[in-house]
Kinemage of the C-alpha trace (Angstrom):
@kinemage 1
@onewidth
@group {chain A} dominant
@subgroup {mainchain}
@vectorlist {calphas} color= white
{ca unk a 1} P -60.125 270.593 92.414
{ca unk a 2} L -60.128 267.583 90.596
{ca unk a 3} L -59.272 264.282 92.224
{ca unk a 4} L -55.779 261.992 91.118
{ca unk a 5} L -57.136 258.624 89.419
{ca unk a 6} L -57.163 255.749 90.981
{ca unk a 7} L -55.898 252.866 88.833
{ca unk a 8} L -58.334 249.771 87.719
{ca unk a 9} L -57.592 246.341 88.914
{ca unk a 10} L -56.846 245.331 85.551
{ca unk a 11} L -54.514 248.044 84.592
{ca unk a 12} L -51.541 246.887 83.118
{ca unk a 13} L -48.497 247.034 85.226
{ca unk a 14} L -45.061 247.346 83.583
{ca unk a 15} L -42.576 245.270 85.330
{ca unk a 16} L -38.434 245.362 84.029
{ca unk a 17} L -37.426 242.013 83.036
{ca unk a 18} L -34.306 240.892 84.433
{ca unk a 19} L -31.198 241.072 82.025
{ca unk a 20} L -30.282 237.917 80.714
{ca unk a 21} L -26.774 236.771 81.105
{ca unk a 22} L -25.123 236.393 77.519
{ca unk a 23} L -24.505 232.918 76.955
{ca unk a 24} L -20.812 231.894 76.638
{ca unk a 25} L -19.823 231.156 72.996
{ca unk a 26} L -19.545 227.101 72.810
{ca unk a 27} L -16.319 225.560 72.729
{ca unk a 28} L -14.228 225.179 69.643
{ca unk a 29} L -11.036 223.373 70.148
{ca unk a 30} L -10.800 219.426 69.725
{ca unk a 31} L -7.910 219.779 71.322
{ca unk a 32} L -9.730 221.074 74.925
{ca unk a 33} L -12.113 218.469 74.424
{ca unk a 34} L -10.617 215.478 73.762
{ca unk a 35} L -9.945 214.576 77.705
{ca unk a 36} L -13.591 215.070 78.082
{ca unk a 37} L -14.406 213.065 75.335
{ca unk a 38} L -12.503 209.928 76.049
{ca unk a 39} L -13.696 210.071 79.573
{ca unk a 40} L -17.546 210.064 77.938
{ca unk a 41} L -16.517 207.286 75.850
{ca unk a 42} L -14.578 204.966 78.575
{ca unk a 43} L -17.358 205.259 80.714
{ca unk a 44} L -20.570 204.545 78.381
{ca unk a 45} L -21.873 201.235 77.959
{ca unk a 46} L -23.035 201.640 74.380
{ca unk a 47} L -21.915 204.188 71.473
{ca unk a 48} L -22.304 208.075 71.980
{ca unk a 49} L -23.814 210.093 69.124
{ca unk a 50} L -21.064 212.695 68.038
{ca unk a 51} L -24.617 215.346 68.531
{ca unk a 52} L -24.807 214.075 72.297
{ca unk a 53} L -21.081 215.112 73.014
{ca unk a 54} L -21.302 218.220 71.693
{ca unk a 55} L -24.515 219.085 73.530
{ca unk a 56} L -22.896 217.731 76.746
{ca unk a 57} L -19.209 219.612 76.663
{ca unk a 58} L -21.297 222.135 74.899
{ca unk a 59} L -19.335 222.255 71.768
{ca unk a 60} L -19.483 222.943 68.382
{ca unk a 61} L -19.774 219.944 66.333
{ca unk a 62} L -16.537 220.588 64.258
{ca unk a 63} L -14.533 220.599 68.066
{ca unk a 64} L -16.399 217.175 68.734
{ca unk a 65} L -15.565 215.454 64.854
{ca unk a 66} L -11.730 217.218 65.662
{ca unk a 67} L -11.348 215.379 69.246
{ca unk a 68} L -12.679 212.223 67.999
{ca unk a 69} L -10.503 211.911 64.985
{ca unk a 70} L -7.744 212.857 67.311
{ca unk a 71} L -8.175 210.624 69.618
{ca unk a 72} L -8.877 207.784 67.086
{ca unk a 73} L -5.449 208.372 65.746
{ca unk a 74} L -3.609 207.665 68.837
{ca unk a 75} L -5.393 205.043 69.749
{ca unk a 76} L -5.452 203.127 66.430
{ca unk a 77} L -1.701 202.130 66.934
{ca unk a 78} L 0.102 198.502 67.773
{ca unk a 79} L 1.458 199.254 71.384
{ca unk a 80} L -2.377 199.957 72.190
{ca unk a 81} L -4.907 197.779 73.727
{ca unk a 82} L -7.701 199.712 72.703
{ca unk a 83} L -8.883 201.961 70.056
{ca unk a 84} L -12.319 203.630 69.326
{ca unk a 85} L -14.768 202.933 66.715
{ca unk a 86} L -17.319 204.585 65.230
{ca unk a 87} L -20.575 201.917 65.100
{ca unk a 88} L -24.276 202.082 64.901
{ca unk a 89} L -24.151 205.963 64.226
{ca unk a 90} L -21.902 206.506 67.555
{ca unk a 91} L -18.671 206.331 68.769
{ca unk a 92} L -17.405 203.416 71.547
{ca unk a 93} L -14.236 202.336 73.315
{ca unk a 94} L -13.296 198.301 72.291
{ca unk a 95} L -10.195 196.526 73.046
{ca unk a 96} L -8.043 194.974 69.923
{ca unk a 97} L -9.116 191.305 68.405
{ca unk a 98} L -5.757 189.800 69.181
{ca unk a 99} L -6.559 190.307 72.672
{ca unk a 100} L -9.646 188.216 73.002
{ca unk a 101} L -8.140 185.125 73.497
{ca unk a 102} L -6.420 186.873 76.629
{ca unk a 103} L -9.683 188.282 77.642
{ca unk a 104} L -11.612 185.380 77.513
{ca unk a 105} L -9.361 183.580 79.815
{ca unk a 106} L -9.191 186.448 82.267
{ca unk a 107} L -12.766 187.059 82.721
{ca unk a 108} L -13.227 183.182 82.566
{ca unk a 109} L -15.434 182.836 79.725
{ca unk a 110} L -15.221 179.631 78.284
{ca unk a 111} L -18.607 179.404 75.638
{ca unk a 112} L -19.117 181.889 72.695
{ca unk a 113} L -22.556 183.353 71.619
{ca unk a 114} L -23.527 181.302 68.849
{ca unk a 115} L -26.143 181.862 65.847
{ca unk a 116} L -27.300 178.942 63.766
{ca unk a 117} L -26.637 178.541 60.166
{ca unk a 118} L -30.791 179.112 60.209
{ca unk a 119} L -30.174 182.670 61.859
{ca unk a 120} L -28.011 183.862 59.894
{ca unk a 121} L -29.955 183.096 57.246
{ca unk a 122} L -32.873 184.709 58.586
{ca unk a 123} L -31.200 187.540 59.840
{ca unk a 124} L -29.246 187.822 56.082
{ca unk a 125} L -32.664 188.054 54.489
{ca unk a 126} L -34.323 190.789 57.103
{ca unk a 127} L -30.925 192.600 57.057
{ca unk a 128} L -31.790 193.124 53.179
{ca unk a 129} L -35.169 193.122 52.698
{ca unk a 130} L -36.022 195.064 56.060
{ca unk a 131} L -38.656 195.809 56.383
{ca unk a 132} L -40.497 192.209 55.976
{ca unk a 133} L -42.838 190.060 57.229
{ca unk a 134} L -42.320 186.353 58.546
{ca unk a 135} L -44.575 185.317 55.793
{ca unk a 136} L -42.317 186.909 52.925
{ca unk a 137} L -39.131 185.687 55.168
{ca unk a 138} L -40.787 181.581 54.607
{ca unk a 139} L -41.200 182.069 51.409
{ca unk a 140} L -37.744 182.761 50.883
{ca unk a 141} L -36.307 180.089 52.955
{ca unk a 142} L -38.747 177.580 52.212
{ca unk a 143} L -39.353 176.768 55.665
{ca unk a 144} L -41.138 178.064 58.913
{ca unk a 145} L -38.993 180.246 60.551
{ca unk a 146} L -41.264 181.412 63.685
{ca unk a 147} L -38.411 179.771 66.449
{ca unk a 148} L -35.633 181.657 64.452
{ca unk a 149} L -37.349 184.449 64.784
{ca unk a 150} L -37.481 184.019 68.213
{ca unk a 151} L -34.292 183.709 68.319
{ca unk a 152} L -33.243 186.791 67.180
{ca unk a 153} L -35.384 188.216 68.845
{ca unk a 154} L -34.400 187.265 71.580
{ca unk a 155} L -29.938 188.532 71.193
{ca unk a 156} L -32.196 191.837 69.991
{ca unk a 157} L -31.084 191.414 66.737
{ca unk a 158} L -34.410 192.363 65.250
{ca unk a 159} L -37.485 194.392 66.230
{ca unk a 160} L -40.965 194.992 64.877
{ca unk a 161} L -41.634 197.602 62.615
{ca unk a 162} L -45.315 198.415 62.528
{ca unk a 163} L -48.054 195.963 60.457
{ca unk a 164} L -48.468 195.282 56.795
{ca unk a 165} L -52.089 196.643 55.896
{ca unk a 166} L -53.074 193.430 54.543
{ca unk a 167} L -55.161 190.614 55.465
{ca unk a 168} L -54.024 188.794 59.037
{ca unk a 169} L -52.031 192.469 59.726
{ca unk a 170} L -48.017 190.956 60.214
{ca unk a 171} L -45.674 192.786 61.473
{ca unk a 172} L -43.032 193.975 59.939
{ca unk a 173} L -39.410 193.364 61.271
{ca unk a 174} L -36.173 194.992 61.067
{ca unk a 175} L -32.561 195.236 62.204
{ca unk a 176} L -31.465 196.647 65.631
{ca unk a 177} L -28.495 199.043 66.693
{ca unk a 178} L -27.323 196.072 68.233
{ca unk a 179} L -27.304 194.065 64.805
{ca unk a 180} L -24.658 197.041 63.566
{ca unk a 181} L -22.925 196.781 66.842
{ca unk a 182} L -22.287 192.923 66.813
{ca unk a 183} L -21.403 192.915 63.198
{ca unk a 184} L -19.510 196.245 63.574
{ca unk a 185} L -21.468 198.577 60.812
{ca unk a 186} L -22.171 201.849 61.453
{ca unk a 187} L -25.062 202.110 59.452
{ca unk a 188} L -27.248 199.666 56.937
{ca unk a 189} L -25.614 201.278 54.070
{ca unk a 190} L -22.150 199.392 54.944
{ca unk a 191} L -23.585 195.854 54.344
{ca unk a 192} L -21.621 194.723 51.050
{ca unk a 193} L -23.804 194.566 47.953
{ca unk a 194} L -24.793 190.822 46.587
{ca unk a 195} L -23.286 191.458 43.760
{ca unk a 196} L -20.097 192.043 45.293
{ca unk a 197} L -20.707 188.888 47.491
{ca unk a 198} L -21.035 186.948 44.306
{ca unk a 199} L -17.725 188.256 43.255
{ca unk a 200} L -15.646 187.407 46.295
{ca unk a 201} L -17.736 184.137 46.194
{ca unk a 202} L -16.609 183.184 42.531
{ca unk a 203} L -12.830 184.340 43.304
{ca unk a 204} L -12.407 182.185 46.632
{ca unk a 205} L -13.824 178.893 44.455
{ca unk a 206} L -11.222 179.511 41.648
{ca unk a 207} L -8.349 179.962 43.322
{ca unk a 208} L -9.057 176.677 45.496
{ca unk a 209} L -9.307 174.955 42.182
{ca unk a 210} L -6.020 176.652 41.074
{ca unk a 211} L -4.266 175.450 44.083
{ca unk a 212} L -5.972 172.074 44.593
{ca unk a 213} L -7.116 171.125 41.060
{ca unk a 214} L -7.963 167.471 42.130
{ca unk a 215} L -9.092 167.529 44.957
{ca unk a 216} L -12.403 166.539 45.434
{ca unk a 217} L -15.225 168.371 47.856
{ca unk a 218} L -16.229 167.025 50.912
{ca unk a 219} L -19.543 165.260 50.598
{ca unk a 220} L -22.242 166.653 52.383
{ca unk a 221} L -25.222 164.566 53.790
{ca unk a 222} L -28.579 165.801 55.194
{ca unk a 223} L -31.009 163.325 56.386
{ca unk a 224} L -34.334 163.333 55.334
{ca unk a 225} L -36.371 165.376 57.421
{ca unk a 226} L -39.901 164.980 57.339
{ca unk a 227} L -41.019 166.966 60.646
{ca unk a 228} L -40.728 170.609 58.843
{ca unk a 229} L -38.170 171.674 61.076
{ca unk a 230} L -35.472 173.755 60.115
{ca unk a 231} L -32.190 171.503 58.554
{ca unk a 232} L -30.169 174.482 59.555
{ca unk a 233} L -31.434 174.752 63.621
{ca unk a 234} L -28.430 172.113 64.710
{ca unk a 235} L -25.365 173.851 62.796
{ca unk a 236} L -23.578 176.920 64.661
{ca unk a 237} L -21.139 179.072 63.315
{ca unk a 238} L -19.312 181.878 65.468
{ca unk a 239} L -20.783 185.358 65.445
């Protein structure tokens, strides 16, 4: 009589997987969403990526581009004090421009964030020309522009960008998110063309002279500056 078999150790064992639960289609009304949505948006600090909404209300991404146009139409109206914006590749809560004098005085601030003539040069040029080097940045402005750097650096305008392979290995800089937030771009591609800049430029001068054809400019005097500063450190303009 022959003897039942005793399995090995290493026999394999089937064991029944558990079913999986089918996952719930994601949702596809704007409509549903759009309380979620502005909730997301009132609450975050900096923009939200249309990609991170739908992952979070786990919708598809034509529900998330339907509840933000949606809700940027009612907002984007006169009796409203805010409206959304879509900047730096995300979408944000601000409140109107006409209101900032109002807002200022309510949250008593009384001094604006300032950039010098010199930074906005600087940052004009890396805004451009990004990605580039302080070297390549002096050699456009004529003039050592380490502190403006530092500057911008600083308001994280700019960040670095790696090193150029060449001899004394600089870095590279470049533009921030924050640079589109501040200036209110959405991405590098909405910076207007110098050409265009020219244009609008050349238009503004003639019709001055049209309406005020002798009137004379304002002279303009530099002193002579022999330290190798930057002429452009002491003037501010408004961001």
């Amino acid at each position: 009589m022959s003897e039942p078999e005793t399995p090995t150790p290493d026999a394999a064992v089937a064991v029944a997987e558990p079913e999986k639960e089918p996952r719930a289609p994601r949702e596809t009304s704007g409509e549903k969403i759009l309380p979620a949505v502005e909730a997301v948006l009132f609450s975050s600090p900096k923009p939200v990526r249309e990609k991170d909404l739908g992952e979070l209300l786990d919708a598809t991404p034509a529900a998330v581009s339907e509840a933000l146009a949606a809700l940027a139409s009612r907002t984007d109206l006169a009796e409203r004090g805010v409206r959304v914006e879509k900047v730096a590749g995300g979408w944000r809560f601000v409140t109107r421009p006409e209101f900032d004098g109002l807002l200022r005085k309510f949250h008593e601030v009384t001094e604006r964030s300032r950039l010098s003539l010199a930074a906005l040069e600087t940052l004009a040029i890396i805004a451009y020309r990004q990605p580039i080097t302080l070297p390549e940045i002096q050699d456009i402005r004529g003039v050592n522009s380490s502190s403006v750097l530092k500057t911008l650096f600083e308001k994280k305008l700019i960040t670095t960008a790696g090193k150029k392979a060449v001899v004394g290995m600089p870095f590279y800089y470049k533009t921030t998110p924050d640079f589109l937030m501040r200036f209110g771009l959405n991405e590098l591609t909405e910076l207007p063309r110098p050409e265009d800049l020219d244009a609008d430029l050349s238009a503004t001068i003639e019709a001055r002279e049209i309406a005020a054809p002798t009137a004379a400019a304002p002279a303009i005097h530099l002193e002579d500056d022999s330290s190798g500063t930057d002429p452009g450190d002491d003037l501010e303009v408004e961001e």
